[in-house]
PyMOL commands that place a pseudoatom at each C-alpha (Angstrom):
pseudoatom trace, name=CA, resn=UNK, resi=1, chain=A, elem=C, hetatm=0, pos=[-29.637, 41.505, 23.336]
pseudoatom trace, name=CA, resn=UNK, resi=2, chain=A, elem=C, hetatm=0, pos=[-29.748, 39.419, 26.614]
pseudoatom trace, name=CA, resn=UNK, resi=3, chain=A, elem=C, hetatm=0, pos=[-28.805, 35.430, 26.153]
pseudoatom trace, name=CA, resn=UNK, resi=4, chain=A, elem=C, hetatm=0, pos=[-31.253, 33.376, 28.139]
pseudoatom trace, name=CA, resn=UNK, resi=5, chain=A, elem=C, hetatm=0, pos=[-31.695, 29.442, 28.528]
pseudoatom trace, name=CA, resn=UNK, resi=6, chain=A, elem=C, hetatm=0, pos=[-34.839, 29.639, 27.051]
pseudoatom trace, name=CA, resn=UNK, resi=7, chain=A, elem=C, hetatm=0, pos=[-34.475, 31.216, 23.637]
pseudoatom trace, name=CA, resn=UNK, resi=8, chain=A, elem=C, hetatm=0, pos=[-34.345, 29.544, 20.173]
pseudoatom trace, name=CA, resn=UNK, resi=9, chain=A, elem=C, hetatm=0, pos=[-30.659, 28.747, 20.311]
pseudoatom trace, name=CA, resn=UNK, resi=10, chain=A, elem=C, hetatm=0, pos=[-31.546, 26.603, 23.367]
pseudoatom trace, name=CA, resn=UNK, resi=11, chain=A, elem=C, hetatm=0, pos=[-34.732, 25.440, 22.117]
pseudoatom trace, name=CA, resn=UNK, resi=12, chain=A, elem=C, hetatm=0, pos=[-33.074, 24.060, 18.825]
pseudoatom trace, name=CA, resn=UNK, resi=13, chain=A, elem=C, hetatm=0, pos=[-30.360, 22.249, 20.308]
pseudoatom trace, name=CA, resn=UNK, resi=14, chain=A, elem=C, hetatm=0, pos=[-32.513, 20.074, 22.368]
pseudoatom trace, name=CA, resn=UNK, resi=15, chain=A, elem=C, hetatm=0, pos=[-34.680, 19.513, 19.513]
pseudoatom trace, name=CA, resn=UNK, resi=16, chain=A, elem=C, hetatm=0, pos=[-31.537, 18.920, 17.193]
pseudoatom trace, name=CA, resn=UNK, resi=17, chain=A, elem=C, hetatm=0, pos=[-30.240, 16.644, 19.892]
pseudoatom trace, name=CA, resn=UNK, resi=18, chain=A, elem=C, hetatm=0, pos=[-33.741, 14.772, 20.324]
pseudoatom trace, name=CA, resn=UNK, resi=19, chain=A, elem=C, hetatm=0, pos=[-33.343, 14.025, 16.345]
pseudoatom trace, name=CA, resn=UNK, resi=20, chain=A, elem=C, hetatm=0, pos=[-30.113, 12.615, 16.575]
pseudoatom trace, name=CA, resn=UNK, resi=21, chain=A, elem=C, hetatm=0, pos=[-30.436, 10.346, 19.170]
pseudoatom trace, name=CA, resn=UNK, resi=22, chain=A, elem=C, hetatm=0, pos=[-33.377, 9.014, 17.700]
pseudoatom trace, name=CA, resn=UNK, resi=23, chain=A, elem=C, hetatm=0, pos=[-31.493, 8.913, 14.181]
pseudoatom trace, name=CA, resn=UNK, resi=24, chain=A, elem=C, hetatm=0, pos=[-28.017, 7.373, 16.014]
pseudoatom trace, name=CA, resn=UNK, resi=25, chain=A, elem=C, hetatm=0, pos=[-30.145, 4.802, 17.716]
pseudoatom trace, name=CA, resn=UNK, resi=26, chain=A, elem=C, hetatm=0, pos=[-31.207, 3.284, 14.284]
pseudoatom trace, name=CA, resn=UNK, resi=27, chain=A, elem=C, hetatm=0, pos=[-27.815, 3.569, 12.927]
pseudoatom trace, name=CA, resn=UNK, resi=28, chain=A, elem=C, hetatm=0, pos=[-26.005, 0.434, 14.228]
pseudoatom trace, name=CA, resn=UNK, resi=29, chain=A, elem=C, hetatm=0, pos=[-28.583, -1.291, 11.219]
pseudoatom trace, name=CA, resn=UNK, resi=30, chain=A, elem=C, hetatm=0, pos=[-25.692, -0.333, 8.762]
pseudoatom trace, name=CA, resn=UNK, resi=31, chain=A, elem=C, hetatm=0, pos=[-23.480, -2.628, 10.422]
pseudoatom trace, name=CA, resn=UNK, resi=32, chain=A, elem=C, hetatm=0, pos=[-23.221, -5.290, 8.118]
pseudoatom trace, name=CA, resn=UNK, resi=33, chain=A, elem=C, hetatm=0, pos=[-22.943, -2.560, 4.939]
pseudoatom trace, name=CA, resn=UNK, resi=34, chain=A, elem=C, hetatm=0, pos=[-20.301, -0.502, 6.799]
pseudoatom trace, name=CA, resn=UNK, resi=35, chain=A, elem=C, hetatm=0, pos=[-18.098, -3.638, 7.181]
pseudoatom trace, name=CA, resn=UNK, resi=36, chain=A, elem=C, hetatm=0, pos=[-18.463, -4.373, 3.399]
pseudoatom trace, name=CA, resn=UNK, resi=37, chain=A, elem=C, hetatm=0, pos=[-17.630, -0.453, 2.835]
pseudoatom trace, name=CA, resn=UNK, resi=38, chain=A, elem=C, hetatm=0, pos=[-14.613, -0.750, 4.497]
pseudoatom trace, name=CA, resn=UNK, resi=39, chain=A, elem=C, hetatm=0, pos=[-13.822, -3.795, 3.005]
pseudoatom trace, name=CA, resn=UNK, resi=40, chain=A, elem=C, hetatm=0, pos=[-13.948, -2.873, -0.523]
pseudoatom trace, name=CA, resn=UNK, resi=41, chain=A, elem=C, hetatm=0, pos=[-11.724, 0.544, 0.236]
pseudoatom trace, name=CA, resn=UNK, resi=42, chain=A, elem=C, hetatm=0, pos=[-9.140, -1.551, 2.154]
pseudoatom trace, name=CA, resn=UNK, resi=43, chain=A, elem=C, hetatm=0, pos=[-8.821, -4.144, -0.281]
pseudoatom trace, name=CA, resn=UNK, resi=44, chain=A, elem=C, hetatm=0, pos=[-8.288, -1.494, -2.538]
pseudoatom trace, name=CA, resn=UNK, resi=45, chain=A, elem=C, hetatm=0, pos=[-5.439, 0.124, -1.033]
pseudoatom trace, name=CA, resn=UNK, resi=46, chain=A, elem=C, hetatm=0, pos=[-3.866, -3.082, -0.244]
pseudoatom trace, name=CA, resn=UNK, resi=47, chain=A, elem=C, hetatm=0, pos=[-3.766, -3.602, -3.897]
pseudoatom trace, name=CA, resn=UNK, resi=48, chain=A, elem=C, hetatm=0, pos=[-2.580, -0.031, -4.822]
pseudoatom trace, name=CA, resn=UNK, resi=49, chain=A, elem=C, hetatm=0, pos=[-5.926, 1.588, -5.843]
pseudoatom trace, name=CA, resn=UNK, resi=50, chain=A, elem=C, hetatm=0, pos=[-7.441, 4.777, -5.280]
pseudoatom trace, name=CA, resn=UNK, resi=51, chain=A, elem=C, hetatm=0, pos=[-10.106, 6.014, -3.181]
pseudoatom trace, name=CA, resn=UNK, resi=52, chain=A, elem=C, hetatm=0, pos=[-12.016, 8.608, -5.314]
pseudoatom trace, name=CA, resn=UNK, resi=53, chain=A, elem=C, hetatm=0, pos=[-14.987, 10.736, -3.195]
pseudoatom trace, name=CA, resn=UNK, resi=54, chain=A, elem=C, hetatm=0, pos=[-17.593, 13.465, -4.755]
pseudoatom trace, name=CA, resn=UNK, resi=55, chain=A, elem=C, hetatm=0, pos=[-20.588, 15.128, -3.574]
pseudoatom trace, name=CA, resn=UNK, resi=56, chain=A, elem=C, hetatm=0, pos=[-22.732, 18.410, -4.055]
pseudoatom trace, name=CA, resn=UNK, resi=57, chain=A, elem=C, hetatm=0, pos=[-22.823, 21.571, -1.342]
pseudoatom trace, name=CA, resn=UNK, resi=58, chain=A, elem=C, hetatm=0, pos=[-22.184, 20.014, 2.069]
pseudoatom trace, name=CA, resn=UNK, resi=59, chain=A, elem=C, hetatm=0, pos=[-22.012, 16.667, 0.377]
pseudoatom trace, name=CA, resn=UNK, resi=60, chain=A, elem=C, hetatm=0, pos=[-18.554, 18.157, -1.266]
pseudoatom trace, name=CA, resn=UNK, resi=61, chain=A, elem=C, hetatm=0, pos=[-17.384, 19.345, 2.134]
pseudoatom trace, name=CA, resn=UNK, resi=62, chain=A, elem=C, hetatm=0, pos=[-17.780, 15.565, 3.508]
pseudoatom trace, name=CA, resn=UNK, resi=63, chain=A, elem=C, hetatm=0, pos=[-16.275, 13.787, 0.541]
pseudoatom trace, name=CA, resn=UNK, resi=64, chain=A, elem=C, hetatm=0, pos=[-12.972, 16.567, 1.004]
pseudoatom trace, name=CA, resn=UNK, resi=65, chain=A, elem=C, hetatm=0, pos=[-13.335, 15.789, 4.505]
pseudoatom trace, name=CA, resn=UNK, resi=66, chain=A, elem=C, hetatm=0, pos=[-12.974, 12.116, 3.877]
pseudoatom trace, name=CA, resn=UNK, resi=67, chain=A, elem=C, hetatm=0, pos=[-9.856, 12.240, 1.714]
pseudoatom trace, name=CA, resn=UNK, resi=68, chain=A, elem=C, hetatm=0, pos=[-8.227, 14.416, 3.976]
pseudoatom trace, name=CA, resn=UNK, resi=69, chain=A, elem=C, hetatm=0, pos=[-8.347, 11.951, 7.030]
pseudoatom trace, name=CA, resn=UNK, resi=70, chain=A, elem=C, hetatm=0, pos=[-6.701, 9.710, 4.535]
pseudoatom trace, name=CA, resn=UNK, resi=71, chain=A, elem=C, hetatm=0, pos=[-4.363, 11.588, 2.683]
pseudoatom trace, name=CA, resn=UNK, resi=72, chain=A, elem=C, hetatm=0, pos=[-3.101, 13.088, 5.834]
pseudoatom trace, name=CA, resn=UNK, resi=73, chain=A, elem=C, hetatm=0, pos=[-3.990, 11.805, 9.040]
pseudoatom trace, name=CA, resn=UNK, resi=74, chain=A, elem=C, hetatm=0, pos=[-7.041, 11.032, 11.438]
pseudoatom trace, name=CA, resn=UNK, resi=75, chain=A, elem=C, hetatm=0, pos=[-6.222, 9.835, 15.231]
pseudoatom trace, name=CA, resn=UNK, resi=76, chain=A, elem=C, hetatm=0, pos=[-3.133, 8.292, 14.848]
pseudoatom trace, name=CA, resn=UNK, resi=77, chain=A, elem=C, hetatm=0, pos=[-0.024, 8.605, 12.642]
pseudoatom trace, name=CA, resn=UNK, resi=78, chain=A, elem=C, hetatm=0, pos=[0.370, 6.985, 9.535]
pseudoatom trace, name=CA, resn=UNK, resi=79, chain=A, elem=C, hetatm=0, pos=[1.483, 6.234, 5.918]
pseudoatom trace, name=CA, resn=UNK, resi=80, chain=A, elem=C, hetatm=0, pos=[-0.467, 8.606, 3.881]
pseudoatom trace, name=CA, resn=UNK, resi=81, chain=A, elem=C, hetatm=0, pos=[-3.609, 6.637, 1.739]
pseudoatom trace, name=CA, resn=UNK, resi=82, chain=A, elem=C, hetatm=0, pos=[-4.025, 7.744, -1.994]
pseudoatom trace, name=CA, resn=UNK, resi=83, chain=A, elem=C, hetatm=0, pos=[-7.526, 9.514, -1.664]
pseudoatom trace, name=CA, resn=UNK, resi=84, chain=A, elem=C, hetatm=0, pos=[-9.106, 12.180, -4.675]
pseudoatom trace, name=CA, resn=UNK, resi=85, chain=A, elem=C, hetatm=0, pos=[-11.599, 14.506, -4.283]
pseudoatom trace, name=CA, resn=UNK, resi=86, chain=A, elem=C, hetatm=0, pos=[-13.192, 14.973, -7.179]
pseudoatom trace, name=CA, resn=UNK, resi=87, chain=A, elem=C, hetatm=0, pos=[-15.237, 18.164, -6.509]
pseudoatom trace, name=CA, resn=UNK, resi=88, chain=A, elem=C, hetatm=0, pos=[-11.568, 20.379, -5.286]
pseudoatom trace, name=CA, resn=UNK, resi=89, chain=A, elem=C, hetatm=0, pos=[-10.245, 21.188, -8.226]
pseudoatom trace, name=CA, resn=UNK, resi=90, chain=A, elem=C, hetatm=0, pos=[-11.952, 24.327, -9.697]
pseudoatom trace, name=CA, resn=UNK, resi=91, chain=A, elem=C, hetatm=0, pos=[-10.328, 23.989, -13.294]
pseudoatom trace, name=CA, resn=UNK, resi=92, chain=A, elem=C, hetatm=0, pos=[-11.964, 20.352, -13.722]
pseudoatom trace, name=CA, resn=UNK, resi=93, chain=A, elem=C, hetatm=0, pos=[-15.057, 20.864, -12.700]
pseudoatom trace, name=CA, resn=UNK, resi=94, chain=A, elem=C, hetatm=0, pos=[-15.624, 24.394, -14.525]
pseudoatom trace, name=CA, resn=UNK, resi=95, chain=A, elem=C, hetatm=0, pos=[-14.590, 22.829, -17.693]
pseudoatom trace, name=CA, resn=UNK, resi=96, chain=A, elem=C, hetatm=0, pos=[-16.464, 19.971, -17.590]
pseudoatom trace, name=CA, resn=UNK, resi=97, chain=A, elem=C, hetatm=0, pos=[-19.333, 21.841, -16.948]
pseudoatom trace, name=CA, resn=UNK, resi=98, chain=A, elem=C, hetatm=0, pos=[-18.420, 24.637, -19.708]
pseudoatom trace, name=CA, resn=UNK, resi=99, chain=A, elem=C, hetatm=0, pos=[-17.745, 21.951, -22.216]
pseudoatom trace, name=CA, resn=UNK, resi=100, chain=A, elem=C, hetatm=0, pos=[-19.961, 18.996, -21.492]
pseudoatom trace, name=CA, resn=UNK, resi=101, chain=A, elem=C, hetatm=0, pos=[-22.540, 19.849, -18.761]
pseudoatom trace, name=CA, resn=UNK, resi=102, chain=A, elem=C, hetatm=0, pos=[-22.589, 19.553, -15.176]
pseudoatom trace, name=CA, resn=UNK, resi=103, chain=A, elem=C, hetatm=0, pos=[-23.984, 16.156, -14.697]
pseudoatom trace, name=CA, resn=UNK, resi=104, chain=A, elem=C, hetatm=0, pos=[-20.565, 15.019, -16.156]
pseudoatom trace, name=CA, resn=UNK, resi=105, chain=A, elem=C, hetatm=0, pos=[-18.354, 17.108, -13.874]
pseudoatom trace, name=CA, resn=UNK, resi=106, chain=A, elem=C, hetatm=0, pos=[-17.287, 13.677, -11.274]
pseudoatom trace, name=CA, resn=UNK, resi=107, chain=A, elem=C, hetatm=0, pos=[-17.718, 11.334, -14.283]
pseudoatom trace, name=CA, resn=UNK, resi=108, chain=A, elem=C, hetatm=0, pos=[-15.551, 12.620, -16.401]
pseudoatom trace, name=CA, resn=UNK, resi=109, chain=A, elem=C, hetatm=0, pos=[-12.630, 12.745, -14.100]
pseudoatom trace, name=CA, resn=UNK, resi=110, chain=A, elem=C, hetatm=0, pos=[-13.258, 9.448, -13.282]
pseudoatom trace, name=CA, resn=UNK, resi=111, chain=A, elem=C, hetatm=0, pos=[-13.179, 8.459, -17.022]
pseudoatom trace, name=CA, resn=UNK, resi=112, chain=A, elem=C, hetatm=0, pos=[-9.482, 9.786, -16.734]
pseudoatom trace, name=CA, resn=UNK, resi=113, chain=A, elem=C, hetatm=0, pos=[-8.488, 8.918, -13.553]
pseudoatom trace, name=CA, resn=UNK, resi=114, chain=A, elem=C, hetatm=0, pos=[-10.479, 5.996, -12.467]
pseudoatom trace, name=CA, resn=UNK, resi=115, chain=A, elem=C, hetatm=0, pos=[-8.905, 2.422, -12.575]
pseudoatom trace, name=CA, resn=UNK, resi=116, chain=A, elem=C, hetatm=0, pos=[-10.568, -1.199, -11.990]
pseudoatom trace, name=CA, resn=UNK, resi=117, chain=A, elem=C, hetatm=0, pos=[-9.914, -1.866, -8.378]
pseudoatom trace, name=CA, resn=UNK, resi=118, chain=A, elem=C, hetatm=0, pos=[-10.381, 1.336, -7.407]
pseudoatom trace, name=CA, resn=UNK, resi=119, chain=A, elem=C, hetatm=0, pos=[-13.235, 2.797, -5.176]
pseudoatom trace, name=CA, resn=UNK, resi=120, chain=A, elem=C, hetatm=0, pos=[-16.098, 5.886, -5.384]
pseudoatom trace, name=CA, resn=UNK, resi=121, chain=A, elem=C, hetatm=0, pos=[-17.400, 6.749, -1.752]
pseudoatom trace, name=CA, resn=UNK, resi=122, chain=A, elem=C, hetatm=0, pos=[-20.604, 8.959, -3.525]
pseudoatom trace, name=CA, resn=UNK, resi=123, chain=A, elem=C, hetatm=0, pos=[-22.463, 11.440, -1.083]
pseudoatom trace, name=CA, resn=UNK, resi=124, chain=A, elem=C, hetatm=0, pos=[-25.990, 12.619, -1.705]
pseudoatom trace, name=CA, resn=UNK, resi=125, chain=A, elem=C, hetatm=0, pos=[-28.125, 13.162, 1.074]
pseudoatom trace, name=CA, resn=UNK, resi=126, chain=A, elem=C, hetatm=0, pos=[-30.891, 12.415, -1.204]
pseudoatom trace, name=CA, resn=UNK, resi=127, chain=A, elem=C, hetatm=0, pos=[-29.854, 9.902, -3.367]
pseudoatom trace, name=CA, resn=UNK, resi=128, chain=A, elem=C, hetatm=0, pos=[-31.349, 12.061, -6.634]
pseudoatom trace, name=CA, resn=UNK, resi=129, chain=A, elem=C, hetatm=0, pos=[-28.418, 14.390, -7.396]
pseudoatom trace, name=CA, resn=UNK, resi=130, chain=A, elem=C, hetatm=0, pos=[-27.592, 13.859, -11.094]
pseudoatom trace, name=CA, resn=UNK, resi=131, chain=A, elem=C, hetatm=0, pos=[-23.553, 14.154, -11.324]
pseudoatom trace, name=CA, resn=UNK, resi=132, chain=A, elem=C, hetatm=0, pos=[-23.631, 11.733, -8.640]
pseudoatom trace, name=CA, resn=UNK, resi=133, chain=A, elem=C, hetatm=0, pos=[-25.621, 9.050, -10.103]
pseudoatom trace, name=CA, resn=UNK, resi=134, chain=A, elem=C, hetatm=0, pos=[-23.071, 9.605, -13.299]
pseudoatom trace, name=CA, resn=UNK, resi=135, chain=A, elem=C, hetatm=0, pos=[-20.270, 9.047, -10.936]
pseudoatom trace, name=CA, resn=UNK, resi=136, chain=A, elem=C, hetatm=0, pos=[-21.540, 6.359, -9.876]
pseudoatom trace, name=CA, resn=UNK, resi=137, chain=A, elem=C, hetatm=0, pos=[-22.302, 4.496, -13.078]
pseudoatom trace, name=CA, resn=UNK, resi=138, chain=A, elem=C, hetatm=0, pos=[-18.889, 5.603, -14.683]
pseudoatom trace, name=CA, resn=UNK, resi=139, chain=A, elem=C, hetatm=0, pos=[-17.265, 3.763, -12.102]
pseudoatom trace, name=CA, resn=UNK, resi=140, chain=A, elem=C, hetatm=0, pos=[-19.115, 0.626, -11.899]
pseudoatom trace, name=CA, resn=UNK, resi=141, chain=A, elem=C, hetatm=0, pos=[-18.512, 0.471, -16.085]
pseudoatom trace, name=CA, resn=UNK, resi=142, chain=A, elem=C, hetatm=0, pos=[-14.438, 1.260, -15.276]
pseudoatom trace, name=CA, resn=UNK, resi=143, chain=A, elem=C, hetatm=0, pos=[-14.847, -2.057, -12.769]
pseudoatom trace, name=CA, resn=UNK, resi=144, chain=A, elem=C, hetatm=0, pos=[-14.485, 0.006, -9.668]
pseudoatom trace, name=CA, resn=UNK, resi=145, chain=A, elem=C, hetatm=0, pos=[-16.212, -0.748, -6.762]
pseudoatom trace, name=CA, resn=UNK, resi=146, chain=A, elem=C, hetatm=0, pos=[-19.043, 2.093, -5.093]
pseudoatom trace, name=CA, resn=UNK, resi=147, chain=A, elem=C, hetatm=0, pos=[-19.600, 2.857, -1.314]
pseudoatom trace, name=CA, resn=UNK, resi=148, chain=A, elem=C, hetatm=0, pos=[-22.741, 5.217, -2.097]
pseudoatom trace, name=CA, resn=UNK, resi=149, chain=A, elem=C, hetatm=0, pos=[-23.758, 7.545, 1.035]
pseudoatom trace, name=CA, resn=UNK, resi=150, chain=A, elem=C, hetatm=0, pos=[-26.901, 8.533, 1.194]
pseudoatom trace, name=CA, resn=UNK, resi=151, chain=A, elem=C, hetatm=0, pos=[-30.430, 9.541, 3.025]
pseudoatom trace, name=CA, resn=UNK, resi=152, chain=A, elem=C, hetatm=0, pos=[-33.876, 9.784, 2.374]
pseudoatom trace, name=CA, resn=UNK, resi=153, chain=A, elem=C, hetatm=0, pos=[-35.018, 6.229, 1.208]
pseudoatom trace, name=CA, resn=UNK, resi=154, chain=A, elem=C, hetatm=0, pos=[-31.962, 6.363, -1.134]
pseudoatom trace, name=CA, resn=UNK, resi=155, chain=A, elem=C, hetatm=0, pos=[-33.138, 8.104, -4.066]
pseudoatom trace, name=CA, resn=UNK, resi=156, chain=A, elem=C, hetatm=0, pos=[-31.969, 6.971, -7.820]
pseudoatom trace, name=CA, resn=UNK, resi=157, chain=A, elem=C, hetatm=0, pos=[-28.302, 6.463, -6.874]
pseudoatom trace, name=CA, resn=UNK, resi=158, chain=A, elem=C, hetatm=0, pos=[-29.347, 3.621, -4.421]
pseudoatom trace, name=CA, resn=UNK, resi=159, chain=A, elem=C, hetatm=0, pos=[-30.871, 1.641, -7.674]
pseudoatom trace, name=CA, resn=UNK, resi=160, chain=A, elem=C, hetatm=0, pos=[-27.024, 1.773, -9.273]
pseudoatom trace, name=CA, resn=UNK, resi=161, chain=A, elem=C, hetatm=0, pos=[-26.045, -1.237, -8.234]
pseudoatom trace, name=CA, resn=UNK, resi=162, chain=A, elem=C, hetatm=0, pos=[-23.936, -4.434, -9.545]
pseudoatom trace, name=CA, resn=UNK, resi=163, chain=A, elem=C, hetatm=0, pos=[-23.178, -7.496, -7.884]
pseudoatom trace, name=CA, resn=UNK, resi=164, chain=A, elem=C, hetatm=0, pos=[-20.315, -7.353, -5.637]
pseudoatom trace, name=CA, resn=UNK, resi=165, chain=A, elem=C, hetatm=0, pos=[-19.240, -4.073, -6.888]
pseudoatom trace, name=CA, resn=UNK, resi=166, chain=A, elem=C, hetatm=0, pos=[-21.788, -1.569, -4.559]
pseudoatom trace, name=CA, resn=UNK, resi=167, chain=A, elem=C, hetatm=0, pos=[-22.908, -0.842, -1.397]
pseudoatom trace, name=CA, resn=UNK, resi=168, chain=A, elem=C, hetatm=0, pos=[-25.196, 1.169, 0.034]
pseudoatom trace, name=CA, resn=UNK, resi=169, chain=A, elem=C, hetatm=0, pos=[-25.507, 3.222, 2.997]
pseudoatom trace, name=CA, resn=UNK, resi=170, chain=A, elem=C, hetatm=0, pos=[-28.305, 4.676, 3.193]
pseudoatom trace, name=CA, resn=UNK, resi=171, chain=A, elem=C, hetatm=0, pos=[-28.837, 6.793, 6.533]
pseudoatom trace, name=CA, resn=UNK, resi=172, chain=A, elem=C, hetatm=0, pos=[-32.532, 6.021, 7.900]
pseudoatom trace, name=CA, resn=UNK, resi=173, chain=A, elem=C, hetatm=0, pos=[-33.643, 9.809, 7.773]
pseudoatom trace, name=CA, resn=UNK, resi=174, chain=A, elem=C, hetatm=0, pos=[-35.837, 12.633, 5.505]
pseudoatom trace, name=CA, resn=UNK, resi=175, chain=A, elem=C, hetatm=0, pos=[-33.513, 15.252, 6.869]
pseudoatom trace, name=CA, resn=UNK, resi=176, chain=A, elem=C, hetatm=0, pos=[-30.616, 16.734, 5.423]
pseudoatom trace, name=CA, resn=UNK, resi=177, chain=A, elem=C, hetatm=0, pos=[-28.948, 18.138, 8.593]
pseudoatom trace, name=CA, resn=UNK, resi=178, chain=A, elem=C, hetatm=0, pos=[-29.331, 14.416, 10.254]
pseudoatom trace, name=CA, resn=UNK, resi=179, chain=A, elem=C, hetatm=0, pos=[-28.218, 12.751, 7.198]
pseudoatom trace, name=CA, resn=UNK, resi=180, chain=A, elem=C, hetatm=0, pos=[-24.941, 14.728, 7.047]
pseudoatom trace, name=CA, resn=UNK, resi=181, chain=A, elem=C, hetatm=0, pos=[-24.072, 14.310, 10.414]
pseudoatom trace, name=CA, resn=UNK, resi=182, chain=A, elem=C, hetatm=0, pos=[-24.918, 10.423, 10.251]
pseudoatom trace, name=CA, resn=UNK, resi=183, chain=A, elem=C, hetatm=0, pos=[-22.415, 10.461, 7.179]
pseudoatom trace, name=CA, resn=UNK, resi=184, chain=A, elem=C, hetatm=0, pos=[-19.655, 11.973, 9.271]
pseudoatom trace, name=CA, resn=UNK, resi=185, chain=A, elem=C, hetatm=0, pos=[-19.684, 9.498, 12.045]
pseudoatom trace, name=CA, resn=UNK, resi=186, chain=A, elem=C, hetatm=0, pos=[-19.861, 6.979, 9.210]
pseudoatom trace, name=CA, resn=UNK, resi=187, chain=A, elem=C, hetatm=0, pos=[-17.026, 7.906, 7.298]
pseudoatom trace, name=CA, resn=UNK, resi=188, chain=A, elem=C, hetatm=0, pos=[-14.897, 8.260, 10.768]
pseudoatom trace, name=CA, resn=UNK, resi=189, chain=A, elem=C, hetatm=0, pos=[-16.047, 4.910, 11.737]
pseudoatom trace, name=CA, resn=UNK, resi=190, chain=A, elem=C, hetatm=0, pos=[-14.862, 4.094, 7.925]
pseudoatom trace, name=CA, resn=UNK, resi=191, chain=A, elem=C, hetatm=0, pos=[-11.619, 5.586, 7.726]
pseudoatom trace, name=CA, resn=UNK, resi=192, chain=A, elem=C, hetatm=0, pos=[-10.758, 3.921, 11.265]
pseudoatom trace, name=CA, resn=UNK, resi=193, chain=A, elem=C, hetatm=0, pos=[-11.949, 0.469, 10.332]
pseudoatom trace, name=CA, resn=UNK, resi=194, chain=A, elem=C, hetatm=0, pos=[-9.702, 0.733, 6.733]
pseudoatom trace, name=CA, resn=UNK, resi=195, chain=A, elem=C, hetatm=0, pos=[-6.847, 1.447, 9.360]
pseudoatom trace, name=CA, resn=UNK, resi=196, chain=A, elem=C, hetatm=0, pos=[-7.213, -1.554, 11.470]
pseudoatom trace, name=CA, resn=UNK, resi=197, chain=A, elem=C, hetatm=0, pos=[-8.163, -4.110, 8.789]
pseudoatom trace, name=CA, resn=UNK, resi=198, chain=A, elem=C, hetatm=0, pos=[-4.463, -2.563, 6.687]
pseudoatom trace, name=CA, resn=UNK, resi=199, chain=A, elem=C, hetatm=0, pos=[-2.680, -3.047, 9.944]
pseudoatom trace, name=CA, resn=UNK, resi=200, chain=A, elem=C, hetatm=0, pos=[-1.907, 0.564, 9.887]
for i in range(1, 200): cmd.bond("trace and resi %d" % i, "trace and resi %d" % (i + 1))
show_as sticks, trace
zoom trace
């Protein structure tokens, strides 16, 4: 088979690319949300808390993605920031979901682990995903605060809210592909801006 310029590889990417500058044009509207994001998961570690992160399928991949650039390192070398992912660890969530059931897999863990102070950073590209939303409420009740990521109009989780404890981010698109790639600049952007507000 003969690559050419002008089969569906090619035609895709310029239609991917279309989407996303469309999509990355709208973005700076999260400003003022992003800098209370931040805010909450700085203050946190300043205080000694925990950053705690979940999601579903890709979802997963971005909240182990986000505790990694913490834990370890992104651009630029630094103390090490105490960040869980609560969907990598196989034994936890099999036997929450063998003994409970699976909308209880994140909340759970969080009933255990969770601390007032500390923060959730919940993905869901569409807002509806069930042991998300649990997450979500567990740690509002355990006084934590919530950075919710999310797409498509924002779905249930986006309605789990408390004052001063939540924030939503809720990326301005009805496509999953878009929304995950929205959520990865965003939780670079985050993970730099909790650097420079800690002084790190």
């Amino acid at each position: 088979m003969t690559a050419s310029n002008d089969g569906p590889a090619s035609r895709l990417l310029a239609q991917n690319l279309e989407e996303w500058r469309t999509l990355a044009s709208a973005l700076p509207e999260l400003s003022a949300q992003a800098e209370r994001a931040a805010s909450y998961i700085a203050d946190s570690f300043a205080a000694g808390g925990t950053l705690f992160a979940c999601g579903n399928g890709g979802s997963a991949a971005d909240a182990a993605h986000l505790t990694t650039e913490l834990v370890i390192r992104f651009k630029k070398e630094r103390k090490g920031l105490p960040a869980v992912c609560l969907n990598a660890h196989g034994g936890d969530l099999t036997a929450a979901g063998n003994d409970y059931e699976f909308a209880r897999v994140f909340a759970r863990q969080l009933e255990s682990l969770g601390r007032p102070g500390d923060v959730l950073v919940a993905f869901s590209t569409s807002g509806s995903s069930a042991n998300v939303n649990e997450a979500v409420s567990t740690a509002i009740d355990r006084g934590m605060r919530v950075v919710s990521m999310i797409g498509k109009g924002g779905g249930t989780q986006a309605g789990i809210t408390a004052d001063g404890q939540a924030v939503n981010l809720i990326v301005p698109s009805d496509s999953t592909a878009r929304v995950q790639e929205a959520h990865t600049v965003l939780l670079h952007t985050l993970v730099e801006a909790v650097e420079e507000l800690l002084g790190l």
